[in-house]
C-alpha positions as CSV (number, residue, x, y, z in Angstrom):
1,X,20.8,-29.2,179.2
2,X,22.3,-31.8,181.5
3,X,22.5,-35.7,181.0
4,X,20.0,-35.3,183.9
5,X,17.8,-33.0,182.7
6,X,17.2,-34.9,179.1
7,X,16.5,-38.1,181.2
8,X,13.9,-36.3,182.9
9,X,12.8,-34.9,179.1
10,X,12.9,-38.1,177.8
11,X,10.3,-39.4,180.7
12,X,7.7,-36.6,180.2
13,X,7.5,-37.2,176.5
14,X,6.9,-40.8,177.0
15,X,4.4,-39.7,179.8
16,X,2.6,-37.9,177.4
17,X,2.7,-40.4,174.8
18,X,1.6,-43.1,176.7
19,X,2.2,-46.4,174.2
20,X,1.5,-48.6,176.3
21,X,-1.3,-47.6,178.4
22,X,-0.2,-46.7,181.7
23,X,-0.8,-43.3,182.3
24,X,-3.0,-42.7,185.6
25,X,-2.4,-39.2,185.7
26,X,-0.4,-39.5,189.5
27,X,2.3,-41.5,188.3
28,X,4.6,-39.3,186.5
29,X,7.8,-41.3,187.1
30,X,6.3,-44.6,185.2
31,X,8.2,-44.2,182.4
32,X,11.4,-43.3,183.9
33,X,13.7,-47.0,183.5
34,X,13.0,-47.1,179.9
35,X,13.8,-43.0,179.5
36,X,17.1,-44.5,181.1
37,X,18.1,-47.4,178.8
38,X,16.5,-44.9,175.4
39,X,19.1,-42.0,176.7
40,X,21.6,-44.7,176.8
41,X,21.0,-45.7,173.5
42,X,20.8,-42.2,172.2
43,X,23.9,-41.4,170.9
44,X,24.0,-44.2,168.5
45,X,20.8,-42.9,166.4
46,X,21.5,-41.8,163.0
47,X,18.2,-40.2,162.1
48,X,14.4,-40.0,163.6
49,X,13.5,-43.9,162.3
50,X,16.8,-45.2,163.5
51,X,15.9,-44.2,167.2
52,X,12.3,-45.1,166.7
53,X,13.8,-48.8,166.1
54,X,15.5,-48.2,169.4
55,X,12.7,-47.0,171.4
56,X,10.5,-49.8,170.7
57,X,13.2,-52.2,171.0
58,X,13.7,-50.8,174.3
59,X,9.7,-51.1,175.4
60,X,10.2,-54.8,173.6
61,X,12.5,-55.4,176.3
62,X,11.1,-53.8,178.9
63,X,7.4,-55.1,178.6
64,X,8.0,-58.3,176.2
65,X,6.4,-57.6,172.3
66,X,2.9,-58.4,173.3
67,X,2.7,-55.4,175.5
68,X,4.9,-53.1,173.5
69,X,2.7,-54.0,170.3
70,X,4.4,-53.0,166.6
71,X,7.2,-49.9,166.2
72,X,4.5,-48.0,164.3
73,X,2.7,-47.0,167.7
74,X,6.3,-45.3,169.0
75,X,6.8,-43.0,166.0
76,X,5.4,-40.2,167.2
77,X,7.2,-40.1,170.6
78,X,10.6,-40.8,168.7
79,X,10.3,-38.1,166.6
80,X,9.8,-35.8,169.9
81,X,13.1,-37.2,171.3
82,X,14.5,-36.7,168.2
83,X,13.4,-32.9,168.0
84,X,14.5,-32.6,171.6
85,X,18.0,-34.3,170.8
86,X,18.4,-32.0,168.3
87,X,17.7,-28.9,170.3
88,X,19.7,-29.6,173.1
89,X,22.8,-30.5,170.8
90,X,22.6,-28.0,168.4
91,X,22.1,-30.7,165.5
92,X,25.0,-32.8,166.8
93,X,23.1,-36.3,166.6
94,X,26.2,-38.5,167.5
95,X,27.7,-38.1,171.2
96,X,26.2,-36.5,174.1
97,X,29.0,-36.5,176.3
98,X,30.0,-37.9,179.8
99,X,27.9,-37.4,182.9
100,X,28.4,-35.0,185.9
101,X,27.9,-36.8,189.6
102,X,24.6,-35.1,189.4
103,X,23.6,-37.0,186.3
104,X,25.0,-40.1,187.9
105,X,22.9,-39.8,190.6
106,X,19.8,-39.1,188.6
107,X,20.5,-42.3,186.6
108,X,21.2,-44.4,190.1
109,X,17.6,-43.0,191.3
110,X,15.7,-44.3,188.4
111,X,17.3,-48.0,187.9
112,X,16.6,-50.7,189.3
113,X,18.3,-52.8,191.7
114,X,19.1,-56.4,191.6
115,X,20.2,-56.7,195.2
116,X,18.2,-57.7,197.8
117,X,17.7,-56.9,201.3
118,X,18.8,-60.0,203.8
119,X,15.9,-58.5,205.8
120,X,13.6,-61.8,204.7
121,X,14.4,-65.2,203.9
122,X,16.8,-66.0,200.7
123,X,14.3,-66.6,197.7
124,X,15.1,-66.9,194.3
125,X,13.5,-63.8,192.0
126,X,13.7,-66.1,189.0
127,X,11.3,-68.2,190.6
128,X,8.5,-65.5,190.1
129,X,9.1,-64.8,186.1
130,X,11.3,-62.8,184.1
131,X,8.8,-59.1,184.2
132,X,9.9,-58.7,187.9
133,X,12.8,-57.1,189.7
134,X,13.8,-56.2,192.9
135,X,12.3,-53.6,194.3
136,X,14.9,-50.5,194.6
137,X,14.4,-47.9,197.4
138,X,12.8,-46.0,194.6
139,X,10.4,-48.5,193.9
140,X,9.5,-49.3,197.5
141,X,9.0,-45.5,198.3
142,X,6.4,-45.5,195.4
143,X,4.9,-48.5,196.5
144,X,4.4,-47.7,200.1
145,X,3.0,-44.8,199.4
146,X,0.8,-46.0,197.0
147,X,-0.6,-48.1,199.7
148,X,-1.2,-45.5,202.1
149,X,-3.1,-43.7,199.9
150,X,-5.5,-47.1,198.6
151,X,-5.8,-48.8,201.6
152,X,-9.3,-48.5,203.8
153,X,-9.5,-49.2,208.3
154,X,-10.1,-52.9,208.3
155,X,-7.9,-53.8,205.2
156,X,-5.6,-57.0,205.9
157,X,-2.2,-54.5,205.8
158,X,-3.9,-51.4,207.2
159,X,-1.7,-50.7,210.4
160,X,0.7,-53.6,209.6
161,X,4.5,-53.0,208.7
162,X,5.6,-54.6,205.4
163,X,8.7,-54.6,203.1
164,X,8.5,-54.2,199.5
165,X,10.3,-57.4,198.3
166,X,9.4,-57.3,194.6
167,X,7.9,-55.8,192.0
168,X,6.1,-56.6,188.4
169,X,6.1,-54.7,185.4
170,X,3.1,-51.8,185.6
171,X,3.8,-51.7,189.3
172,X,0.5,-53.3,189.4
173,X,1.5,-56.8,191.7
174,X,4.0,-56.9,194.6
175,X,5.3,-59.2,196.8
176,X,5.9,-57.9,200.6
177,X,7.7,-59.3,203.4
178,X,5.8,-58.7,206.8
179,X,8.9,-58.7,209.3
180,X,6.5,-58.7,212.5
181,X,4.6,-62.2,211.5
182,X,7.0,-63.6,209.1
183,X,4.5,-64.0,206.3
184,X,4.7,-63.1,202.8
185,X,1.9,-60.8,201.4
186,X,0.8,-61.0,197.6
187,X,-0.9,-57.1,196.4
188,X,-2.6,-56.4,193.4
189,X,-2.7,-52.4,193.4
190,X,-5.6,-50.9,192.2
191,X,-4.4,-47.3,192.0
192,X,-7.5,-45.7,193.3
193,X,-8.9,-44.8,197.1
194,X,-10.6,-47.9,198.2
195,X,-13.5,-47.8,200.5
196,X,-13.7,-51.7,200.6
197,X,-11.5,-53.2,202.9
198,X,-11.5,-56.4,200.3
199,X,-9.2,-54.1,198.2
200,X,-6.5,-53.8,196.8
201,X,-6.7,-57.2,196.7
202,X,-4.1,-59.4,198.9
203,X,-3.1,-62.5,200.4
204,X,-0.7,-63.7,202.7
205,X,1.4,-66.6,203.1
206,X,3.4,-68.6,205.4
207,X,6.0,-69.9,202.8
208,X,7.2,-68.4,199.6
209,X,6.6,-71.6,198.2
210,X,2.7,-70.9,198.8
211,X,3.3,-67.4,197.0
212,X,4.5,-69.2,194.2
213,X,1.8,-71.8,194.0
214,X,-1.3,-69.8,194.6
215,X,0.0,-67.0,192.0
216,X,2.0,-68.8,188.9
């Protein structure tokens, strides 16, 4: 099994798992930054409650501890990696080797960015809080189609073209850059067909420094 392949591993286990909650069924690839930073990590566990230590502190990072909760709840997931470390190693639990380009590119696909298009104004992410990112390609590809599919005729964005500018953590709140007005659009994804044209719930703003104090 590939570098590549055990990433992918990695994220269906956590998937499955769920610890945190955010399993909607559609949205197979949630997990897939943290699968990133655990296969990192990987090589360095000694034994099944030495990575279960690193997996929570990796969801401790990711989510802050509130949202990751105690290291109890990632036990059982660990334990799967473990198995599956163990299986595609042959027992070997220290040293998993370099990566091909195909890994490489697997990895690139699934991290995220902190560049940012010069398509929109120069704003400062730190201004919005440190659970959001930049959206990658990845993440604006998910995004946009996420839209597509929750937006009803007559919803503020329905028709209009936007530019994912940032994400949150959950993929649940965006910020957008409408290039054709100028604006800035705020979107709380619902992740479900809307028939209201109220939802998902968005507003839009001249300045970023209305984003910021209608939303922090």
């Amino acid at each position: 099994m590939s570098n590549s392949e055990l990433l992918r591993s990695i994220a269906e286990l956590l998937f499955r798992d769920d610890p945190i909650g955010i399993n909607f069924g559609h949205n197979t690839d949630e997990y897939n930054p943290e699968a990133e930073t655990i296969l990192k990590r990987l090589p360095s566990a000694q034994s099944e409650e030495d990575l279960a230590r690193i997996v929570h502190e990796e969801f401790v990072h990711w989510f802050d501890e509130s949202i990751a909760g105690d290291a109890e709840r990632y036990r059982s997931v660990a334990a799967d990696i473990w198995q599956l470390s163990l299986r595609t190693h042959g027992g070997d639990t220290v040293g998993f080797g370099g990566t091909d380009r195909a890994d490489e590119a697997a990895t690139a696909q699934v991290a995220h960015t902190d560049k940012r298009s010069t398509a929109w104004p120069p704003v400062r992410l730190a201004d919005l809080g440190p659970r959001w990112w930049w959206a990658s390609k990845h993440h604006e590809a998910k995004i946009l189609a996420e839209l597509r599919a929750e937006m009803p005729a007559g919803h503020l964005l329905y028709g209009v073209t936007v530019q994912v500018v940032a994400v949150k953590k959950l993929m649940k709140d965006v910020v957008l850059w409408l290039p054709e007005s100028g604006q800035w659009a705020w979107v709380h994804l619902t992740y479900r067909q809307e028939t209201d044209p109220q939802f998902p719930w968005c507003s839009v703003y001249a300045t970023w420094q209305e984003v910021l104090e209608d939303n922090l």
